[in-house]
Residue, then its C-alpha position, 0 to 999 in steps of 0.5 A: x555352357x560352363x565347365x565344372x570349377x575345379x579352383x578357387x572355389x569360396x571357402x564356404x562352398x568347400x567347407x560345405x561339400x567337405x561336410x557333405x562328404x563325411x557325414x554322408x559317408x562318401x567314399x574314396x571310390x566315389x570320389x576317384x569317379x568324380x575326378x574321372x568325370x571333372x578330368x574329361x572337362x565337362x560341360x555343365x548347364x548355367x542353372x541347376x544340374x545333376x550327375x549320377x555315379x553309382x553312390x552318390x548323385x553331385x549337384x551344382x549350379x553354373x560352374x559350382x558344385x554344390x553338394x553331393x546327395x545319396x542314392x534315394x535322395x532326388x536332385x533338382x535340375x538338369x541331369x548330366x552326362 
């Protein structure tokens, strides 16, 4: 199983979740749980997968995360711990 890529990530990608971020409004405190979890190295399926925190569900696919999602919205995929 792969771990969630923390670098290189394709400029695309980035600017996406980037946008994501602001136009969903996602806070500091969401994002502070998010490193929390990436700090711990986690193990993430190859193929679609989603986290819940308490504000925001991340999703990603493989090694990539691919956008963040707000609380009513359903994410696809194998959820994660």
């Amino acid at each position: 199983m792969p771990q969630v890529r923390r670098q290189d990530v394709p400029p695309l990608l980035l600017q996406h979740l980037l946008e994501r971020i602001h136009e969903r409004h996602i806070g500091a405190k969401q994002l502070e749980l998010l490193a929390a979890w990436l700090d711990g190295e986690p193990k993430v399926p190859e193929g679609p997968w989603y986290k819940r925190f308490s504000g925001m569900t991340v999703c990603g696919e493989g090694e990539l995360i691919k956008t963040f999602l707000l609380p009513g919205q359903a994410p696809q995929g194998e959820r994660v711990r």
